[in-house]
CHARMM internal coordinates of N, CA and C (Angstrom, degrees):
IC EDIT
DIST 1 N 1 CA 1.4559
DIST 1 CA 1 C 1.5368
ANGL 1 N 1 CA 1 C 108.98
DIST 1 C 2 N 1.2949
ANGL 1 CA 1 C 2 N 109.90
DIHE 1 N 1 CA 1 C 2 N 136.04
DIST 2 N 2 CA 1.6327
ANGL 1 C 2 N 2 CA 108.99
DIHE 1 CA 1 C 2 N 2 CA 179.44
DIST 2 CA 2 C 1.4943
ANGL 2 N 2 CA 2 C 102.15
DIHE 1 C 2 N 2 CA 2 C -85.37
DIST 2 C 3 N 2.0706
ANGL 2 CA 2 C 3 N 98.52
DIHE 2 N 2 CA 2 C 3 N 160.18
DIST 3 N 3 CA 1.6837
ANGL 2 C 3 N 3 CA 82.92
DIHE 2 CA 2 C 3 N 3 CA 169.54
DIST 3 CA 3 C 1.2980
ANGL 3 N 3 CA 3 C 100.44
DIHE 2 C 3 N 3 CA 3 C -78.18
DIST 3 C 4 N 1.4080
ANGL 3 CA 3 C 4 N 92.52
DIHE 3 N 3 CA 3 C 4 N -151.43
DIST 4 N 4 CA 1.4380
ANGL 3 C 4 N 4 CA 122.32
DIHE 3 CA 3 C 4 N 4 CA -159.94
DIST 4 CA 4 C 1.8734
ANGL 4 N 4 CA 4 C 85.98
DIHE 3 C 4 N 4 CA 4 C -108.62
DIST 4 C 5 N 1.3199
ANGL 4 CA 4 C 5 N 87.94
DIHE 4 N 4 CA 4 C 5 N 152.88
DIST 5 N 5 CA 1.7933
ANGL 4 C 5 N 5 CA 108.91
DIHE 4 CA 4 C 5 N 5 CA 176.26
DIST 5 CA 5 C 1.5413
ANGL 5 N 5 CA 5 C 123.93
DIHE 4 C 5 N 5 CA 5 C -127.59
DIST 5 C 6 N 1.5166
ANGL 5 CA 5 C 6 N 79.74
DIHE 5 N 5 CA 5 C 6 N 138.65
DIST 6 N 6 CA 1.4714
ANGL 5 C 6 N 6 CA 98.81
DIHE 5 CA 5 C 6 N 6 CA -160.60
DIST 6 CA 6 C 1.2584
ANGL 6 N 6 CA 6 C 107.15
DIHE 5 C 6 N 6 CA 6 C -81.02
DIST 6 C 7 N 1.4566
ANGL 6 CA 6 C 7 N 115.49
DIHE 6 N 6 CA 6 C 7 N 158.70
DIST 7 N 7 CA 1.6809
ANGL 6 C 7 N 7 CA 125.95
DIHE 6 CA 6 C 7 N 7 CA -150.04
DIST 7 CA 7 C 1.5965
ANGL 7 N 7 CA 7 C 94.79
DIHE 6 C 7 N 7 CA 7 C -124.51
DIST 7 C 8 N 1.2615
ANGL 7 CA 7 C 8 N 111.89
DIHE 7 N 7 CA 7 C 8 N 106.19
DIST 8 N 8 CA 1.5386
ANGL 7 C 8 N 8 CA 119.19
DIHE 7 CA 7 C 8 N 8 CA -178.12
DIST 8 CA 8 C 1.6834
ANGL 8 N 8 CA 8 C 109.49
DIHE 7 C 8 N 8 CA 8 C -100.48
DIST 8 C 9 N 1.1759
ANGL 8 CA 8 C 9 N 130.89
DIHE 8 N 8 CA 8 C 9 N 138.25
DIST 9 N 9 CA 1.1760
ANGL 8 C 9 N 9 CA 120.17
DIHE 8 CA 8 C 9 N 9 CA -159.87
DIST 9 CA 9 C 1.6093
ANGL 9 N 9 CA 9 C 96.63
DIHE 8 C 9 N 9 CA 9 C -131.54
DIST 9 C 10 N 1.6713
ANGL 9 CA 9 C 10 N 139.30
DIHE 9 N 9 CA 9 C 10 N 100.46
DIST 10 N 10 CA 0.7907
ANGL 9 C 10 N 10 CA 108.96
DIHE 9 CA 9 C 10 N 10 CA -135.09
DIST 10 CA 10 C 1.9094
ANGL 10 N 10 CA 10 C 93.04
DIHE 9 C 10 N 10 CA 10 C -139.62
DIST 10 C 11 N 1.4905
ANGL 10 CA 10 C 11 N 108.95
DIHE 10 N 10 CA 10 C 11 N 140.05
DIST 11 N 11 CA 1.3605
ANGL 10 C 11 N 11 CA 116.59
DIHE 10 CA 10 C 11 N 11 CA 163.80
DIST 11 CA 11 C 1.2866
ANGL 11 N 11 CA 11 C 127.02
DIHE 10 C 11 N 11 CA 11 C -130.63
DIST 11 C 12 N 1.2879
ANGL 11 CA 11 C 12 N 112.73
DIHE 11 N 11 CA 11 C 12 N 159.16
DIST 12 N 12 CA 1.8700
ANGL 11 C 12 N 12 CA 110.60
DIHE 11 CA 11 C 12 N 12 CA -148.63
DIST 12 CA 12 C 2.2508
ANGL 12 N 12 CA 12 C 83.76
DIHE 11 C 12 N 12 CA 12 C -111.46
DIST 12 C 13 N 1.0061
ANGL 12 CA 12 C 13 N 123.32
DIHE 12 N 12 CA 12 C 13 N 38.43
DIST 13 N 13 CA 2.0467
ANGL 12 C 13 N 13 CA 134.42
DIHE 12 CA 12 C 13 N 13 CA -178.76
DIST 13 CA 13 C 1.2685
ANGL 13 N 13 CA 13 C 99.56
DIHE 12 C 13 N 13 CA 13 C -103.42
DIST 13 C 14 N 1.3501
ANGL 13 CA 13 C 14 N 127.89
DIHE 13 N 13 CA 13 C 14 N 48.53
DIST 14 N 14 CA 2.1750
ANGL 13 C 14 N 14 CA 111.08
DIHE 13 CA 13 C 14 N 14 CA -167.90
DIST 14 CA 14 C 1.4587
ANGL 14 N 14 CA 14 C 102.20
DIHE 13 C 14 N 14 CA 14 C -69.52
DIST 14 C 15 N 1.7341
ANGL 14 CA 14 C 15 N 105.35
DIHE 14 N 14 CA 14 C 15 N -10.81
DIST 15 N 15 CA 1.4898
ANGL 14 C 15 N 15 CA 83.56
DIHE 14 CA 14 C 15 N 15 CA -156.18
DIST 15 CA 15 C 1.3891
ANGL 15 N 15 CA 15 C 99.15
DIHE 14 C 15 N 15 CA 15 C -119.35
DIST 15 C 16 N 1.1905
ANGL 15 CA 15 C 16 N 114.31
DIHE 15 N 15 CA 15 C 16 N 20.71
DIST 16 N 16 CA 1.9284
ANGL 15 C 16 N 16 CA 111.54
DIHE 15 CA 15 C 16 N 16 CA -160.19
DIST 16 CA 16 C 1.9818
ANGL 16 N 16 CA 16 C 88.01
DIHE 15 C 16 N 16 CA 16 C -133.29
DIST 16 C 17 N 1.4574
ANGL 16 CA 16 C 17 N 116.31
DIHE 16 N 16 CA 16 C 17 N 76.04
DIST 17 N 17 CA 1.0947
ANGL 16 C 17 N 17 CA 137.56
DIHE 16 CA 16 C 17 N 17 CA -177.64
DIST 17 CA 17 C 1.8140
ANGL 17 N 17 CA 17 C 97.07
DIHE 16 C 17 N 17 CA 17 C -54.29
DIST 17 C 18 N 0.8660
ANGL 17 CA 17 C 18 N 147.19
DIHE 17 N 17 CA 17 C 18 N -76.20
DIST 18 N 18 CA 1.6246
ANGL 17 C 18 N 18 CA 141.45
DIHE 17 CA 17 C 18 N 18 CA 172.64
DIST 18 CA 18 C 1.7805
ANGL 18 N 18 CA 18 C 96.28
DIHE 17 C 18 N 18 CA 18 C -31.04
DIST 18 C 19 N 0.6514
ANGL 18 CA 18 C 19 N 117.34
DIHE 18 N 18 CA 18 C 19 N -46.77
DIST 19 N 19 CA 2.3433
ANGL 18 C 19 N 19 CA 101.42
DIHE 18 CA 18 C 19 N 19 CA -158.10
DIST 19 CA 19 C 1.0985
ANGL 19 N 19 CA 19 C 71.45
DIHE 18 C 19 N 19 CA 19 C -81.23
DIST 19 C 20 N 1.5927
ANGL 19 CA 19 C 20 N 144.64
DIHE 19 N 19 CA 19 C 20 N -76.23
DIST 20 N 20 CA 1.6830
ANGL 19 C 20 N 20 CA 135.77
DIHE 19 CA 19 C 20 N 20 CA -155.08
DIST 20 CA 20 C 1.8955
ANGL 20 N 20 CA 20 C 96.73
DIHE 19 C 20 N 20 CA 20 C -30.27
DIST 20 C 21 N 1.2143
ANGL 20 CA 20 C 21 N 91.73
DIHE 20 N 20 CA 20 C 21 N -97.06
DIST 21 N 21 CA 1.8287
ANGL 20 C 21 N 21 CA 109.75
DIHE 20 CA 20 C 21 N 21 CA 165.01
DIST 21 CA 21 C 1.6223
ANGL 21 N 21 CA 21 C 120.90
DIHE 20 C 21 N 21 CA 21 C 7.98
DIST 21 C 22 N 1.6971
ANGL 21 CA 21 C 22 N 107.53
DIHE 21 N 21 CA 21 C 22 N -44.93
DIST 22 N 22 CA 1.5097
ANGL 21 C 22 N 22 CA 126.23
DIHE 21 CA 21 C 22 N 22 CA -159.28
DIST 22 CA 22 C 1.7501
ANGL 22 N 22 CA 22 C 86.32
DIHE 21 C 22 N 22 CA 22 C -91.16
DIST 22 C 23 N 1.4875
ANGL 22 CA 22 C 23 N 91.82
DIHE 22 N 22 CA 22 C 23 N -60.17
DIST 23 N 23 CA 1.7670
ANGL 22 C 23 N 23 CA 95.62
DIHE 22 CA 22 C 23 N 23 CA -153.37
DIST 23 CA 23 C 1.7144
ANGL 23 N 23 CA 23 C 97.51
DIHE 22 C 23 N 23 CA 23 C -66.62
DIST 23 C 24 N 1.1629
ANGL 23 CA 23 C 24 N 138.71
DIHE 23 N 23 CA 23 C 24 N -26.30
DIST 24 N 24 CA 1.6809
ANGL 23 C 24 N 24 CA 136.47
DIHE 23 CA 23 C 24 N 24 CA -159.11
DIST 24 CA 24 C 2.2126
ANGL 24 N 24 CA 24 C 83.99
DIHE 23 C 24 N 24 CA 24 C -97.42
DIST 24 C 25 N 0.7749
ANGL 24 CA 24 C 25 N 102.98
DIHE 24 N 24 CA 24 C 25 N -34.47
DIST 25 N 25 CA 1.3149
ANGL 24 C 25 N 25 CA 96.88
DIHE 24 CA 24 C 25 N 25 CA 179.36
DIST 25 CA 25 C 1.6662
ANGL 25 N 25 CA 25 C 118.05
DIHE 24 C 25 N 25 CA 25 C -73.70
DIST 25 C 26 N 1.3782
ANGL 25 CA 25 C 26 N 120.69
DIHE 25 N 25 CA 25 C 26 N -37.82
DIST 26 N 26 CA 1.2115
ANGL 25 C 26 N 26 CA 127.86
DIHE 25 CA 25 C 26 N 26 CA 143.38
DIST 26 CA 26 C 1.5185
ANGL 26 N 26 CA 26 C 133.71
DIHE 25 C 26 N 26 CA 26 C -56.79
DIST 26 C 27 N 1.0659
ANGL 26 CA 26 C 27 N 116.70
DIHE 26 N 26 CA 26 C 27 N -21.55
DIST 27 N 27 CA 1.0668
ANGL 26 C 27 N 27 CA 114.68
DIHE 26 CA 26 C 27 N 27 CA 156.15
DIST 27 CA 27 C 1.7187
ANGL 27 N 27 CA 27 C 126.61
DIHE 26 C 27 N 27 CA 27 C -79.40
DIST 27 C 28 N 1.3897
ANGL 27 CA 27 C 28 N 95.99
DIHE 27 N 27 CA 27 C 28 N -41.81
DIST 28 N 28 CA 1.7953
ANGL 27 C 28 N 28 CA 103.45
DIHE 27 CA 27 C 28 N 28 CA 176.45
DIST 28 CA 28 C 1.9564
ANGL 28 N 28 CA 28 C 105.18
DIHE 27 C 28 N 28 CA 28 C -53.15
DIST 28 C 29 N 1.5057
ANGL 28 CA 28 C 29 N 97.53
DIHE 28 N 28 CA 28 C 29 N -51.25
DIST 29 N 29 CA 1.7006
ANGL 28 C 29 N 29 CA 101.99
DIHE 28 CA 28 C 29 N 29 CA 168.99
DIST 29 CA 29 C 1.4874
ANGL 29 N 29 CA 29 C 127.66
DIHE 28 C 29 N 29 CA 29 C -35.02
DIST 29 C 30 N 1.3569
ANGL 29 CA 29 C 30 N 99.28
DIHE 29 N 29 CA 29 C 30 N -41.12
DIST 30 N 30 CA 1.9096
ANGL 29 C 30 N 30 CA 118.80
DIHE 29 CA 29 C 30 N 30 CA -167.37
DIST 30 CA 30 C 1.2565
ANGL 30 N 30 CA 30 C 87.91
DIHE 29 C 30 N 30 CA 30 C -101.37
DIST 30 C 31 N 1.4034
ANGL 30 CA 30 C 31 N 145.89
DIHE 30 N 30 CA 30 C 31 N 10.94
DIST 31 N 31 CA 1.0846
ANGL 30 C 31 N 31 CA 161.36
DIHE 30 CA 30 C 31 N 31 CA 178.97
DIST 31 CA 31 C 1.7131
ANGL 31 N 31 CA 31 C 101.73
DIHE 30 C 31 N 31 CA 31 C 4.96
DIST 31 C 32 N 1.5771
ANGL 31 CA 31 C 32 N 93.84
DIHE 31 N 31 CA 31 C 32 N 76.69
DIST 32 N 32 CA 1.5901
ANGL 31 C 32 N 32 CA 140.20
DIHE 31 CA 31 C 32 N 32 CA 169.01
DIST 32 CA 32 C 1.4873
ANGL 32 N 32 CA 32 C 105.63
DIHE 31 C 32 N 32 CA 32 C -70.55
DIST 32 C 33 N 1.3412
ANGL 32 CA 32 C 33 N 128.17
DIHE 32 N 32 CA 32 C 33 N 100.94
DIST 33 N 33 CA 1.2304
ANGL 32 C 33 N 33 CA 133.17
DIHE 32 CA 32 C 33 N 33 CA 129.51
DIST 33 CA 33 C 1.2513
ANGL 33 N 33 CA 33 C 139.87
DIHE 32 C 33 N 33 CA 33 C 7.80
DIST 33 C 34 N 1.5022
ANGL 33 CA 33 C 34 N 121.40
DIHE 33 N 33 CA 33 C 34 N 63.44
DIST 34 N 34 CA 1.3404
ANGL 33 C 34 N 34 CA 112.54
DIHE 33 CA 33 C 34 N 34 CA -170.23
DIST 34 CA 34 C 1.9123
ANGL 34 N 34 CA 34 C 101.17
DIHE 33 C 34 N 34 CA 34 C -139.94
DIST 34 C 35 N 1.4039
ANGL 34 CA 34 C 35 N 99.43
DIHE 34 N 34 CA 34 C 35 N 151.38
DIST 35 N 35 CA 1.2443
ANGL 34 C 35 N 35 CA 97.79
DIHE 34 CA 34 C 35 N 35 CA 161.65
DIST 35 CA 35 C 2.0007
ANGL 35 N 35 CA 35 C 126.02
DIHE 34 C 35 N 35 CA 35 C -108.55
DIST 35 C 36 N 1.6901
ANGL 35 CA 35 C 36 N 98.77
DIHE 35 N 35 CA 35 C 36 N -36.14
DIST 36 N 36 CA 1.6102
ANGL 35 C 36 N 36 CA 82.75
DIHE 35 CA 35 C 36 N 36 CA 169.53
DIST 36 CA 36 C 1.2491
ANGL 36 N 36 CA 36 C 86.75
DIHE 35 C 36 N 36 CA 36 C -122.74
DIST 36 C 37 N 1.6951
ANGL 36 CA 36 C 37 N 111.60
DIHE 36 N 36 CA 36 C 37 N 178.00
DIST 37 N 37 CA 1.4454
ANGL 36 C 37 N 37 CA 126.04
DIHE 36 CA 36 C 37 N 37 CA 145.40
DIST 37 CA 37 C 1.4841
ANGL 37 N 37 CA 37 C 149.46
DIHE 36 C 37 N 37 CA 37 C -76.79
DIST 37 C 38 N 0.7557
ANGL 37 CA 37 C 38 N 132.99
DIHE 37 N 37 CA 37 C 38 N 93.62
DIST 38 N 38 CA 1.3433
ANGL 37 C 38 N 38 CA 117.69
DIHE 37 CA 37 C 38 N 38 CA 178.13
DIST 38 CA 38 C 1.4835
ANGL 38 N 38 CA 38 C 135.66
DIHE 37 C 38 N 38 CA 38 C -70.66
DIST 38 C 39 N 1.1647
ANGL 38 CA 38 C 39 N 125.86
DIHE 38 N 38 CA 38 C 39 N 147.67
DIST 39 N 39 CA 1.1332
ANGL 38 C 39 N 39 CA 132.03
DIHE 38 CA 38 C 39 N 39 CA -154.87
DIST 39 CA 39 C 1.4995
ANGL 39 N 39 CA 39 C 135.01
DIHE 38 C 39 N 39 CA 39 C -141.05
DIST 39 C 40 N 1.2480
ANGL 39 CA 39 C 40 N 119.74
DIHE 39 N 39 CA 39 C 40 N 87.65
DIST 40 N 40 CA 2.0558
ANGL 39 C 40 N 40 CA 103.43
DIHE 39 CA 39 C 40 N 40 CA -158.83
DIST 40 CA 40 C 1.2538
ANGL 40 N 40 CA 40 C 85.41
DIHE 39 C 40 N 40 CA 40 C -115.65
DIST 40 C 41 N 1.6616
ANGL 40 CA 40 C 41 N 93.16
DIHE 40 N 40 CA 40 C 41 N 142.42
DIST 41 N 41 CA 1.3445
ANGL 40 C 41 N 41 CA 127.31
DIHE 40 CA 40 C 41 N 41 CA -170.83
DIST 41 CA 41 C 1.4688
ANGL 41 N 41 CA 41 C 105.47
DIHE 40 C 41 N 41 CA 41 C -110.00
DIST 41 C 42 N 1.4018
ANGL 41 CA 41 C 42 N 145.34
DIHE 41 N 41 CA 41 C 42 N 81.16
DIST 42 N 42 CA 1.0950
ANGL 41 C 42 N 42 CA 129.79
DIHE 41 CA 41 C 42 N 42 CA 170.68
DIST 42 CA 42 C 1.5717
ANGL 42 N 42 CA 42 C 129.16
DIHE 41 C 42 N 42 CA 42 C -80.42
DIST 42 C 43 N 1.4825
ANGL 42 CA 42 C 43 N 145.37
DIHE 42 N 42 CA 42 C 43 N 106.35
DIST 43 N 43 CA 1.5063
ANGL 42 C 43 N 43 CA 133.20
DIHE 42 CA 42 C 43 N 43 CA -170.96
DIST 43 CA 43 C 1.5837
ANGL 43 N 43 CA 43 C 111.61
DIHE 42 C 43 N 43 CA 43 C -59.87
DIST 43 C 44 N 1.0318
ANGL 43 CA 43 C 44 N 107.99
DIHE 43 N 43 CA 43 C 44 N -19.59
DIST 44 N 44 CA 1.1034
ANGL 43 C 44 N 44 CA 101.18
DIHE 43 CA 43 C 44 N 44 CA -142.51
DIST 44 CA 44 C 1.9250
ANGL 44 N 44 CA 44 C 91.81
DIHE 43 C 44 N 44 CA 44 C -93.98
DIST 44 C 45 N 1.4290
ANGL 44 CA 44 C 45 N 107.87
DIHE 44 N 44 CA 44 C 45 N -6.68
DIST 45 N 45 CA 1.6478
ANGL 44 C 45 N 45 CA 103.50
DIHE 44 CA 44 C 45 N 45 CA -178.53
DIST 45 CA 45 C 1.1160
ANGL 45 N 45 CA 45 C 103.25
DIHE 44 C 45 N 45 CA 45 C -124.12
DIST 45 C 46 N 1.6637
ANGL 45 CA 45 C 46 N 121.23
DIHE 45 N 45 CA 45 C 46 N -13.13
DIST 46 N 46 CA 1.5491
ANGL 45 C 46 N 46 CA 125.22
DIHE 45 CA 45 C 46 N 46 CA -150.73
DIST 46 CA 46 C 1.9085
ANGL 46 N 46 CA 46 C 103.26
DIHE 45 C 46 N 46 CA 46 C -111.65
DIST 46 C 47 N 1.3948
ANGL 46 CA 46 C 47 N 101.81
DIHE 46 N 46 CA 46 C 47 N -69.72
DIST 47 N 47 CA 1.2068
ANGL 46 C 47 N 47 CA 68.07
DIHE 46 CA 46 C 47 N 47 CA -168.72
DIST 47 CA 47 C 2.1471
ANGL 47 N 47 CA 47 C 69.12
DIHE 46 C 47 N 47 CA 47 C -177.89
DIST 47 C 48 N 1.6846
ANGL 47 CA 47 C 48 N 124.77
DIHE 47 N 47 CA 47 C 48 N 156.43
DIST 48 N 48 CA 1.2088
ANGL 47 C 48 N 48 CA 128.60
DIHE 47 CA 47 C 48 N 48 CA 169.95
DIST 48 CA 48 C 1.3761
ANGL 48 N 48 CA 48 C 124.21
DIHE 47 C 48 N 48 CA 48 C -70.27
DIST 48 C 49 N 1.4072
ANGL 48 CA 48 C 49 N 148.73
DIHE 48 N 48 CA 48 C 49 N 134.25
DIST 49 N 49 CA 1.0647
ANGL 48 C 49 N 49 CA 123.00
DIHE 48 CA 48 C 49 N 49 CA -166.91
DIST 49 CA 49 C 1.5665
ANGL 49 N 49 CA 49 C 112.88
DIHE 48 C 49 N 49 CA 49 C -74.72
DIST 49 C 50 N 1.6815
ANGL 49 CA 49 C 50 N 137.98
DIHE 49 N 49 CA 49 C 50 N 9.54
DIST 50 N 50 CA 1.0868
ANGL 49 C 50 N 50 CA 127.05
DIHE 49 CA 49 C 50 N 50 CA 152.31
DIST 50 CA 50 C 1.4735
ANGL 50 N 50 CA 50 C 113.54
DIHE 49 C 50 N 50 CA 50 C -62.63
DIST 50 C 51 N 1.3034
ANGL 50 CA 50 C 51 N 116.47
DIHE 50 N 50 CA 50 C 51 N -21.82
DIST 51 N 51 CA 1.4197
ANGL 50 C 51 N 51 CA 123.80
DIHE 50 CA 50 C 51 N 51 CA -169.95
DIST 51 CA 51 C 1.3420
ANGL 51 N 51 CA 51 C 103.96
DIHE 50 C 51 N 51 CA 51 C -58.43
DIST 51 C 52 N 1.2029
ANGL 51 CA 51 C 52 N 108.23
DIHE 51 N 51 CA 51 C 52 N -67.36
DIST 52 N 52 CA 1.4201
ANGL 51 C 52 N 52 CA 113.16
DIHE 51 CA 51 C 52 N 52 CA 162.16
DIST 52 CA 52 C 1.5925
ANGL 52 N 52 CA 52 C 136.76
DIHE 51 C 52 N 52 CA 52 C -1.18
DIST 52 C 53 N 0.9395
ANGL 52 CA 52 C 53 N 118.49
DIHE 52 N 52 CA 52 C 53 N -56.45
DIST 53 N 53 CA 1.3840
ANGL 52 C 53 N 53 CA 136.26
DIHE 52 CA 52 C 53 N 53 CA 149.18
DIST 53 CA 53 C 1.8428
ANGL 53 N 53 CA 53 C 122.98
DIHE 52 C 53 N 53 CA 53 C -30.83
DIST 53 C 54 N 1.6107
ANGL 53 CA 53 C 54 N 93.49
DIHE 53 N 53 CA 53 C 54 N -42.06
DIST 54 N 54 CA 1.3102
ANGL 53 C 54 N 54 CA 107.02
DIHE 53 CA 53 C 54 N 54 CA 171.43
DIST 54 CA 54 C 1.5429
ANGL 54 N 54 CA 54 C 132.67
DIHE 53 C 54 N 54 CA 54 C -91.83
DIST 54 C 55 N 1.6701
ANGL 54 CA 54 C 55 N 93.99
DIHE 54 N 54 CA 54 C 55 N -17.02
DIST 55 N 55 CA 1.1849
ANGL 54 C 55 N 55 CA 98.17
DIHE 54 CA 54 C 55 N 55 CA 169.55
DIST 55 CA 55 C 1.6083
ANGL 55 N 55 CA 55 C 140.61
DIHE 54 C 55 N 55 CA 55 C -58.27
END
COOR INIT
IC SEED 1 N 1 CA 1 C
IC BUILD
């Protein structure tokens, strides 16, 4: 028997904390099927990770 598979739900915003926020919240609404999140963090479009701090 295989396991069971995990449901990754995934957006490439690591650094734009409001659209993350909107879109995972829209999804919880449409109450979308997921087990983890995924998450890509790019610096180079998103934001420095000192930024972070400010986010």
């Amino acid at each position: 028997m295989a396991p069971p598979t995990t449901i990754m739900l995934h957006v490439a915003l690591g650094g734009k904390n409001d659209e993350c926020l909107l879109f995972y919240d829209n999804m919880l609404q449409r109450q979308v099927p997921f087990d983890v999140i995924g998450l890509s963090y790019y610096p180079k479009w998103h934001c420095t990770l000192e930024d972070f701090g400010t986010i």
